[in-house]
N, C-alpha and C positions, 0 to 999 in steps of 0.2 A: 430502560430500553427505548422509551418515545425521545427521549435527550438525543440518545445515542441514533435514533434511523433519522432525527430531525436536520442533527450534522451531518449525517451521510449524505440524505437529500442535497441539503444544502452544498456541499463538496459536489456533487454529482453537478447541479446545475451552474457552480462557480467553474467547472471545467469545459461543460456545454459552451460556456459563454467566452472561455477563450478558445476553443477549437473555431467558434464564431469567426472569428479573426480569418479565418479561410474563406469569409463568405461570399470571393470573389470568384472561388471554382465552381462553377455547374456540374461539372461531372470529373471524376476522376480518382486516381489511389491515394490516401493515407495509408503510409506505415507508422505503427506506432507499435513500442517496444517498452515494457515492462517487467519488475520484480514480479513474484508470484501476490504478493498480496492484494498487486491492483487487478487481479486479471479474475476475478470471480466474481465483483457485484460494480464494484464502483466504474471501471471504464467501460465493460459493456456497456452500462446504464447509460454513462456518456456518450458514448457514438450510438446511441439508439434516440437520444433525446436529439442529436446534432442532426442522423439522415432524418426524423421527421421533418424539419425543413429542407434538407437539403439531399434527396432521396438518390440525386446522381454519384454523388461521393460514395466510394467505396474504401472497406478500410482493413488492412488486416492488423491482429495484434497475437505478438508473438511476444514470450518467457523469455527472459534469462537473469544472470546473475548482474546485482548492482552495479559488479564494477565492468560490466559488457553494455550496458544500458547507451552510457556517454559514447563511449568505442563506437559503437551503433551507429550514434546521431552523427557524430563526427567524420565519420567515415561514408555517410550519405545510405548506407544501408535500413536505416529509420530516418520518417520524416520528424515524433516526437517520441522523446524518451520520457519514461515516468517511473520513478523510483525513490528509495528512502536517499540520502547521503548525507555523511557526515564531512564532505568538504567540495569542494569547487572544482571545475576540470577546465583545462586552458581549451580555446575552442569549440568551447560547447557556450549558449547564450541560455541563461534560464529565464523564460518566460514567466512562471512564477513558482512562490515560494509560501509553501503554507501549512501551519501545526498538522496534524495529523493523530488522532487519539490511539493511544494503545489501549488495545480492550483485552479481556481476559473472557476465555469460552470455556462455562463451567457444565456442569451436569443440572437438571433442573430440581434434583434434590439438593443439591450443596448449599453448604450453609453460606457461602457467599453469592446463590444465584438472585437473591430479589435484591442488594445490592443496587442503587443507581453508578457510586464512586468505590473503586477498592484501592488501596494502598500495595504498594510492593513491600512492606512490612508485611500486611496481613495474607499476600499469597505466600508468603515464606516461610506458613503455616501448614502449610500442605503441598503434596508431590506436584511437578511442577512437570509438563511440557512446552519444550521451548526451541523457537527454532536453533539450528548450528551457531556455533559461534563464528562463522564466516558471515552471519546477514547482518544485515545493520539493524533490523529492528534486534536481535542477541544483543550486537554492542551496546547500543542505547542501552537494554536493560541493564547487560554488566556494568557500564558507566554509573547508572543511577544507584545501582545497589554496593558498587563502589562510592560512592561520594553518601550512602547513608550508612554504612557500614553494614551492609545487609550479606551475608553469605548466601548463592546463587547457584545451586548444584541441578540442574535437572535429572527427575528419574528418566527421560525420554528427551530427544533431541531428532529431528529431522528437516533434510530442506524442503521438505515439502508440506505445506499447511494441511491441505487435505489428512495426510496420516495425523498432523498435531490435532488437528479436531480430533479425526476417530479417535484416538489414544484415550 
């Protein structure tokens, strides 16, 4: 768990530090536009570490799906997109590119919760929720558990995280 908030931190202030890149506006809007998964700890955290120096900037951030993210930036309705993707989009410029961990949310009795690393072998030990197979963090996992030969049935699917926690 200290691994895992040390890279978050770390992600947090590696974004801080290119949102920095703005540090020519005193005051004004950020649009920024993301998947569900950045919109809970990690980009808050970022535009709240970015107004402490720069308290004029104002910034909103709005959900949608992966492949609306680009559309977004492209179309001038976001100033930055932030999202998982598995390819490149014509007219869109990525600023950066960067691993991104998949974590698994168990219960704190489960026998894999004290765990630092798990295997996608050993969660295909137990029921499994997982988002739709429309998001890219699904694909990824169907990918991986294709190319290990792993069978990937979830008892629960949803596009929404929040219910994948509660579940």
């Amino acid at each position: 768990l200290a691994a895992h908030a040390k890279r978050a931190q770390q992600d947090v202030e590696r974004v801080a530090g290119d949102i920095m890149g703005l540090r020519g506006l005193r005051q004004g809007l950020v649009r920024v536009v993301c998947t569900e998964g950045f919109i809970h700890d990690f980009l808050p955290a970022a535009i709240a570490d970015f107004r402490r120096q720069y308290a004029g900037i104002r910034f909103t951030l709005d959900v949608c799906s992966q492949r609306e993210v680009p559309v977004r930036v492209r179309h001038g309705t976001a100033d930055i997109g932030v999202t998982l993707r598995l390819t490149s989009h014509r007219d869109v410029r990525v600023e950066l590119r960067m691993p991104a961990p998949v974590r698994a949310v168990v219960a704190a009795g489960h026998p894999l919760a004290g765990q630092p690393e798990v295997s996608l072998a050993q969660l295909m030990a137990y029921p499994l929720a997982l988002p739709d197979a429309d998001s890219t963090l699904r694909q990824l996992i169907d990918i991986s558990c294709s190319r290990q030969q792993l069978s990937c049935e979830p008892m629960f699917s949803s596009r929404s995280a929040d219910a994948l926690a509660g579940f």
